[in-house]
Structures are given as C-alpha cells and as structure tokens.
MDAnalysis code that builds the backbone (N, CA, C; Angstrom):
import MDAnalysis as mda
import numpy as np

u = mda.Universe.empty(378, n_residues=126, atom_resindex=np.repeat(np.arange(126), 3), trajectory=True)
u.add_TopologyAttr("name", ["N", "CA", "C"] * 126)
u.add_TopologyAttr("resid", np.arange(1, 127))
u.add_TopologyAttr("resname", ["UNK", "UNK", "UNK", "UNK", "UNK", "UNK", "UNK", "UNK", "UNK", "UNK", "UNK", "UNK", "UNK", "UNK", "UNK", "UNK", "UNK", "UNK", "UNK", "UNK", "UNK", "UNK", "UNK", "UNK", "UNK", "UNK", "UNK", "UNK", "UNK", "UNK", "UNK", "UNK", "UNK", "UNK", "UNK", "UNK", "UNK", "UNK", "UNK", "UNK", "UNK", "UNK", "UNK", "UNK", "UNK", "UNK", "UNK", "UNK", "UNK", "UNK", "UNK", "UNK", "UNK", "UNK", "UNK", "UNK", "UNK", "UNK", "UNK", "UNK", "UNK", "UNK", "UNK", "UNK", "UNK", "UNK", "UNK", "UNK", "UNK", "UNK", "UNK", "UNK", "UNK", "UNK", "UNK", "UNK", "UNK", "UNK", "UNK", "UNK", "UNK", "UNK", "UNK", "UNK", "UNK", "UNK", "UNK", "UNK", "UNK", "UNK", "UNK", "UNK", "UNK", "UNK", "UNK", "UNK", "UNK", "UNK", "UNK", "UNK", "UNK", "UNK", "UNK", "UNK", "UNK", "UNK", "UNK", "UNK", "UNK", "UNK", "UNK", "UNK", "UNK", "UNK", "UNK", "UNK", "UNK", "UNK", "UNK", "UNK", "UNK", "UNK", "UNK", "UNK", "UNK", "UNK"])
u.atoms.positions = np.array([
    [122.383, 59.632, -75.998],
    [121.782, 60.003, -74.729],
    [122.915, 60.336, -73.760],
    [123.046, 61.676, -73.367],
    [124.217, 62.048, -72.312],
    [123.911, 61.375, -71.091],
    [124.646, 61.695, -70.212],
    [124.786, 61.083, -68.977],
    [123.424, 61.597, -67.872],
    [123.291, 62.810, -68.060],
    [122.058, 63.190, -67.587],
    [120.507, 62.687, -67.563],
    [120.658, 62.508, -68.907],
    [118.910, 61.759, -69.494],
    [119.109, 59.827, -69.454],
    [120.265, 59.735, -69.176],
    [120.363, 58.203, -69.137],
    [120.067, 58.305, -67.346],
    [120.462, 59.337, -66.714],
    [119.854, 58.768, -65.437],
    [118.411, 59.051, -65.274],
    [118.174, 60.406, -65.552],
    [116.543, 60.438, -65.458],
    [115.605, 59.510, -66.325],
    [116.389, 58.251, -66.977],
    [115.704, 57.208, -67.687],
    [115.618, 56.325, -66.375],
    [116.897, 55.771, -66.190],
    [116.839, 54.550, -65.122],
    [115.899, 55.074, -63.945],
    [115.997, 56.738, -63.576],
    [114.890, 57.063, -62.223],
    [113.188, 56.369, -62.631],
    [113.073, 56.768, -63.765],
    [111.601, 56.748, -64.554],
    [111.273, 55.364, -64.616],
    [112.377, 54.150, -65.025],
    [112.313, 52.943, -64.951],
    [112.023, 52.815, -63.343],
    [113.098, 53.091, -62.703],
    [112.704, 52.104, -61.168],
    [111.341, 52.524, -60.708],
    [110.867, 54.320, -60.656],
    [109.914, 54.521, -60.497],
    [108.509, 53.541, -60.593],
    [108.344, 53.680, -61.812],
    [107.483, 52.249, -62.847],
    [107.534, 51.286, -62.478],
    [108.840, 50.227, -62.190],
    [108.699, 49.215, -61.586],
    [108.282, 49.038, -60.159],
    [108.797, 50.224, -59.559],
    [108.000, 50.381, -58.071],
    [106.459, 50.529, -58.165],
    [106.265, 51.113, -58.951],
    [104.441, 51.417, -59.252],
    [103.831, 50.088, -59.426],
    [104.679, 49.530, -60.821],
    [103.635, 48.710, -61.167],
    [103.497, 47.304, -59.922],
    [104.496, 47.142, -59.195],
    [105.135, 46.080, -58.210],
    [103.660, 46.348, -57.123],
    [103.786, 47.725, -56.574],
    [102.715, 48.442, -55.624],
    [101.714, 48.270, -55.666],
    [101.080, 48.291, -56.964],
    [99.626, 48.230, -58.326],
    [99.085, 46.467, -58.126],
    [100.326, 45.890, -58.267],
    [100.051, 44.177, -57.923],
    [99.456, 44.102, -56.501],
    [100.392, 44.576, -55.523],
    [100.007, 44.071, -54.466],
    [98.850, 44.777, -54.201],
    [98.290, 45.755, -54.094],
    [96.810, 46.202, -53.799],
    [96.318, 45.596, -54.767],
    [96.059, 44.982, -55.982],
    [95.155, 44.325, -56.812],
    [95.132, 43.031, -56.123],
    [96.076, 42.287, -55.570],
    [96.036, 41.524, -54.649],
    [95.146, 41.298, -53.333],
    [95.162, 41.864, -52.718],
    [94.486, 43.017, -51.739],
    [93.271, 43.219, -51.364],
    [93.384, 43.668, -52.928],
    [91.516, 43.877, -53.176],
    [90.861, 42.556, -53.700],
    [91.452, 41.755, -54.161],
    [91.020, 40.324, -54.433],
    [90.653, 39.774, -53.535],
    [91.836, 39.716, -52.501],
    [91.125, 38.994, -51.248],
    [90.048, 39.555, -50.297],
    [90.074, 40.869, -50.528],
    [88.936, 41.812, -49.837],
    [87.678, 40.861, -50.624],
    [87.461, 41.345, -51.934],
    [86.240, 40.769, -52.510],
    [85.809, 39.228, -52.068],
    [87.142, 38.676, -52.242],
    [86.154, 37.314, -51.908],
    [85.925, 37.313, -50.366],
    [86.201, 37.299, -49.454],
    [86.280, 37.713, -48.190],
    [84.521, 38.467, -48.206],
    [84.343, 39.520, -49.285],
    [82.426, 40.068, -49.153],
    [82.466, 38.891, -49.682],
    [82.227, 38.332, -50.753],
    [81.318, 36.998, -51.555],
    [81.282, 36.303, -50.392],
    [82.419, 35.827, -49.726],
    [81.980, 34.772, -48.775],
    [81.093, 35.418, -47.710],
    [80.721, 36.504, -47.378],
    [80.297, 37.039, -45.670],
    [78.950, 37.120, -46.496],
    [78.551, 37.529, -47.868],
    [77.335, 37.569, -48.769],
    [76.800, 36.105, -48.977],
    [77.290, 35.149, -49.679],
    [77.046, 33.776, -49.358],
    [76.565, 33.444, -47.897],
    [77.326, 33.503, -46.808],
    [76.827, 33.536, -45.294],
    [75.190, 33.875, -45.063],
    [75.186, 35.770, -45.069],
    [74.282, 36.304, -45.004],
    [72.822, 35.999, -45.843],
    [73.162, 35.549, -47.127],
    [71.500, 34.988, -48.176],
    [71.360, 33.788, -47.136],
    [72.392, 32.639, -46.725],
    [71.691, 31.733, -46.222],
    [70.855, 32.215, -44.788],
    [71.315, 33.165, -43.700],
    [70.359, 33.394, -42.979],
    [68.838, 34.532, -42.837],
    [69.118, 35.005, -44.141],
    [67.638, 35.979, -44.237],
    [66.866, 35.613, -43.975],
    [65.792, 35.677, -42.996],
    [64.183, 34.925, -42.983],
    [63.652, 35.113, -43.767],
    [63.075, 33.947, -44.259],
    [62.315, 34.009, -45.232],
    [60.771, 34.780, -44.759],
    [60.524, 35.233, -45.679],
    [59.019, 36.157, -45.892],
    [57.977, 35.314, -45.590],
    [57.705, 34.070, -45.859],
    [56.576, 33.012, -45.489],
    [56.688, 32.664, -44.185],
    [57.896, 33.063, -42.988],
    [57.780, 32.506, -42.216],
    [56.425, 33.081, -41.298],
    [56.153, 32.057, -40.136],
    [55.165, 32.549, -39.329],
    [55.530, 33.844, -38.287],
    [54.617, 34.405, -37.817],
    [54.675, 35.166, -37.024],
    [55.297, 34.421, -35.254],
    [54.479, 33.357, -34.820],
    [55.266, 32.999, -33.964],
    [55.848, 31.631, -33.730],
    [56.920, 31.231, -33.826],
    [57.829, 30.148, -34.283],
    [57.750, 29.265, -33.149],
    [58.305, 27.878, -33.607],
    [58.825, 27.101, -32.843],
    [59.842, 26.865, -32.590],
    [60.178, 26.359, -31.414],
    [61.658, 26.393, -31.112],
    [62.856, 26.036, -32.271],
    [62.103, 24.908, -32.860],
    [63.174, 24.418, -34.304],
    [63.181, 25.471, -35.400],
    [62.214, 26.180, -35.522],
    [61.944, 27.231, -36.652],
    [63.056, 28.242, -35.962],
    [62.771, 28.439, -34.706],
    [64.065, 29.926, -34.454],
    [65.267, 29.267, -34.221],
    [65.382, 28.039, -34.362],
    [66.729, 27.210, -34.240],
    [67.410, 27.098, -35.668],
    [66.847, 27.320, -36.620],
    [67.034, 26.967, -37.898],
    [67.331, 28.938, -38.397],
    [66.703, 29.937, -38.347],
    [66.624, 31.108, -37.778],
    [68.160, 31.555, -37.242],
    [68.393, 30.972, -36.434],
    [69.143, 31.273, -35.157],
    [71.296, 30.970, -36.042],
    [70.628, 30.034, -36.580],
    [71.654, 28.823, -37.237],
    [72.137, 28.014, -35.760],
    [71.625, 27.959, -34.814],
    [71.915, 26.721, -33.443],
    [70.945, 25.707, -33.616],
    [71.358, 24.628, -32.528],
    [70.624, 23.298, -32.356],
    [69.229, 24.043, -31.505],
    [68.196, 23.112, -32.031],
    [67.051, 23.375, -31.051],
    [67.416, 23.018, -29.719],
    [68.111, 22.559, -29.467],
    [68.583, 22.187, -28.159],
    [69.033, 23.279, -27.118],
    [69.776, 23.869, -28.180],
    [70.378, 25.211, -27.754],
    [69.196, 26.162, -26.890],
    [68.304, 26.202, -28.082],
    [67.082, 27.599, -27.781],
    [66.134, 26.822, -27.058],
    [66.007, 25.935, -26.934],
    [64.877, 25.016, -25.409],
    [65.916, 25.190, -23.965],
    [66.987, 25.421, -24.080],
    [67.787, 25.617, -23.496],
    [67.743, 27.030, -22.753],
    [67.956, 28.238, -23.933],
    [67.706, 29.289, -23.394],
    [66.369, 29.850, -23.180],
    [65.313, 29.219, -23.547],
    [63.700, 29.156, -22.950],
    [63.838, 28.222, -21.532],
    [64.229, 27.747, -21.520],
    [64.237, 27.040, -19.783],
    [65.215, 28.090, -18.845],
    [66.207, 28.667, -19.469],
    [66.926, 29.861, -18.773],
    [66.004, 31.018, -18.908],
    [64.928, 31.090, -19.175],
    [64.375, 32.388, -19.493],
    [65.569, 33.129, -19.924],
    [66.664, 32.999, -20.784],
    [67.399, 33.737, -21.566],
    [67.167, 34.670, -23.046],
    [66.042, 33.965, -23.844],
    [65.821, 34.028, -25.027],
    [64.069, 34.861, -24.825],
    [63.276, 35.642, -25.343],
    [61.903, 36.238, -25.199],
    [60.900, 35.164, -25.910],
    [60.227, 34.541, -25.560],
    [59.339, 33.587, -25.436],
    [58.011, 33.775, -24.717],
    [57.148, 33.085, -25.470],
    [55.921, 33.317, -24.637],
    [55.197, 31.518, -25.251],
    [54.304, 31.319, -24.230],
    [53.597, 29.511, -24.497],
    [52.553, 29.563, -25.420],
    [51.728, 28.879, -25.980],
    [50.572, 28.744, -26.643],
    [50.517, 27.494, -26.020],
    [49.587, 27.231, -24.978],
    [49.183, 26.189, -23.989],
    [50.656, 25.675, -23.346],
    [50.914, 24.620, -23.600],
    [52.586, 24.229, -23.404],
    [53.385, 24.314, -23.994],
    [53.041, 24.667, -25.374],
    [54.347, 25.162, -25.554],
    [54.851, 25.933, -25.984],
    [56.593, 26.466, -25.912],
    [56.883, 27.405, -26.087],
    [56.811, 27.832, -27.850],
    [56.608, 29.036, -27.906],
    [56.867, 29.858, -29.107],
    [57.329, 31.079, -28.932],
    [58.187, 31.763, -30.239],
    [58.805, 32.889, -30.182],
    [58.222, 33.692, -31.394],
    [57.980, 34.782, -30.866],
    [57.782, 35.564, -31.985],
    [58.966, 36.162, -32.844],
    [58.669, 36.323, -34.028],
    [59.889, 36.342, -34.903],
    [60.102, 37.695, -34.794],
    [59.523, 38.640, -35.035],
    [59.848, 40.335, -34.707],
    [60.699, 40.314, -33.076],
    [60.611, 40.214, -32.016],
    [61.502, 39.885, -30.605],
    [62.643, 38.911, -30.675],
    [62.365, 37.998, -31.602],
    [63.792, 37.244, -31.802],
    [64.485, 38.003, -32.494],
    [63.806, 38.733, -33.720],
    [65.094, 40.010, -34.714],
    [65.571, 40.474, -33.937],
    [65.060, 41.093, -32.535],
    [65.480, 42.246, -31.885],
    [66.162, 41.269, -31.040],
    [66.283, 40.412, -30.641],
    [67.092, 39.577, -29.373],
    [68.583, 39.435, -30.085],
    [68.573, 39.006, -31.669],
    [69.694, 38.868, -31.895],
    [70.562, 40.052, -31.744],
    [69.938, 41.508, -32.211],
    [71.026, 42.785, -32.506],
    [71.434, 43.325, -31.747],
    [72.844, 43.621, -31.812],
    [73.206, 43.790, -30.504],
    [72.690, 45.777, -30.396],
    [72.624, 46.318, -29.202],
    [72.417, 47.502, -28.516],
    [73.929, 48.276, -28.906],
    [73.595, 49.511, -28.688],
    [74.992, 50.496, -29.156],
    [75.780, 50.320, -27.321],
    [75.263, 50.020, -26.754],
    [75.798, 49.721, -25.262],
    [76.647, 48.377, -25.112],
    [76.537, 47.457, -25.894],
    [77.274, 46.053, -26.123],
    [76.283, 45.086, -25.399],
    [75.401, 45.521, -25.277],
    [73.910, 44.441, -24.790],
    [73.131, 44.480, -25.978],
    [72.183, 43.310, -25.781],
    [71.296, 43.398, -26.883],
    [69.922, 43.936, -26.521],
    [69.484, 44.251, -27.768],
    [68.490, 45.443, -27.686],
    [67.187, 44.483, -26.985],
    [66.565, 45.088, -26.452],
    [65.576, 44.674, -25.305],
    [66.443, 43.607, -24.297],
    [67.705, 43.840, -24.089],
    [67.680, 42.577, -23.302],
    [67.729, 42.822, -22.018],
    [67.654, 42.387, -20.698],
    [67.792, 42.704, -19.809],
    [68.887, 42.055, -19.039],
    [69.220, 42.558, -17.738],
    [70.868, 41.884, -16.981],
    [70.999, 40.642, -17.674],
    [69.870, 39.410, -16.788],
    [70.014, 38.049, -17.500],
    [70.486, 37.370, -18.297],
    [69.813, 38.333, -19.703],
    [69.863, 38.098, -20.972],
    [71.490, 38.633, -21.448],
    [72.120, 39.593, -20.624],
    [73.442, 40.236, -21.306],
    [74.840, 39.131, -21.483],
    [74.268, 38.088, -20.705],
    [75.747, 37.167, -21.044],
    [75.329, 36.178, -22.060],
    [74.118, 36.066, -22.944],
    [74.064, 35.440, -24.160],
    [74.924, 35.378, -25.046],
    [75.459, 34.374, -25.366],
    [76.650, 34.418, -26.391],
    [75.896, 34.327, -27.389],
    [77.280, 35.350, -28.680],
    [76.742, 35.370, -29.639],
    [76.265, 34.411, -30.435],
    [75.706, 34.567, -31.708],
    [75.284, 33.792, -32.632],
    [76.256, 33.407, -33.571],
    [76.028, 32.261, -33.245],
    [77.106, 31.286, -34.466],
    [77.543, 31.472, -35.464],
    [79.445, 31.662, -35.834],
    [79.714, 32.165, -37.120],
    [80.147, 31.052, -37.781],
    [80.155, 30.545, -38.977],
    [80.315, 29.860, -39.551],
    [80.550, 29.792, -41.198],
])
C-alpha cells in the first residue's frame, strides 16, 4: 500500500469512527426522547375521563378529573373561578365546560374563560 492509499485509509477510518461515535450519541438521544413520550403517555392514560363518567360532576369527581384536591375546586367555585352551576345546594360541574375550562385558548387564556377566570393556574404536572 503506497503512501497515498495508506492515507485515504486512515481518512476512511477517522471518518467511520466519527460516524459511528455521532450514530451513538443520537441513538442516545433518541432513547431519552422515547422514554421522556412513555413517561408523558403513562401521565396522559392516567388522566383520560373515563366514558362512564356522569354528565354533571361533583366537586371530588372534577377534583379527581382535574388531578387537584377537592379543596382546590370548592375553592375555585367559591371564587366563581371554575364554570359551575348548583343542583339545590350544591355545586356541580358539567364535564363538557370543565374540558373546555381546562384548554387553554390560542390567545394564552382559556377557552370560554373570562378576565376573572384568566389568572387560573395551570393544571398540575406531575
């Protein structure tokens, strides 16, 4: 091997080792990407409403819903913060107006919410 093809060997080597070195760290990368979804997917199954739920909830049902303390959402029903309506005394929420209370608006308010309602902090990440 002349002097020529012994270097365009060692180029071809470092090349390769640069690749395959590069190849690690994005396989890396993407590992932690994936688990990073599994975990935000794990998150998300635990808060889906379930299909049996009722149409209009109780405070512990949209607290459980919500992932906060009922304390929390009797809280923001005494702030008139949260969309609520009574069945004699007490309060209930309908679950279609709570979907919409949580998401936020393309404006950075949440959708139906009004002034009041715009300094609601978000919903609990965990």
């Amino acid at each position: 091997m002349n002097e020529l093809e012994q270097a365009e060997h060692d180029r071809l080597k470092a090349e390769n080792s640069y690749l395959l070195a590069r190849l690690c760290e994005l396989e890396a990368k993407l590992n932690d990407n994936l688990e990073a979804l599994a975990s935000a997917l794990a998150h998300l199954s635990k808060i889906i409403v379930p299909a049996n739920l009722p149409r209009l909830l109780t405070p512990e049902q949209a607290a459980g819903i919500l992932q906060v303390t009922p304390d929390a959402v009797y809280k923001w029903i005494s702030e008139k913060r949260i969309p609520f309506r009574r069945a004699g005394s007490k309060p209930r929420l309908d679950l279609a107006e709570l979907m919409a209370w949580t998401v936020p608006a393309g404006d950075g308010k949440r959708a139906g919410a009004d002034k009041k309602r715009a300094d609601v902090v978000a919903l609990r990440r965990s």
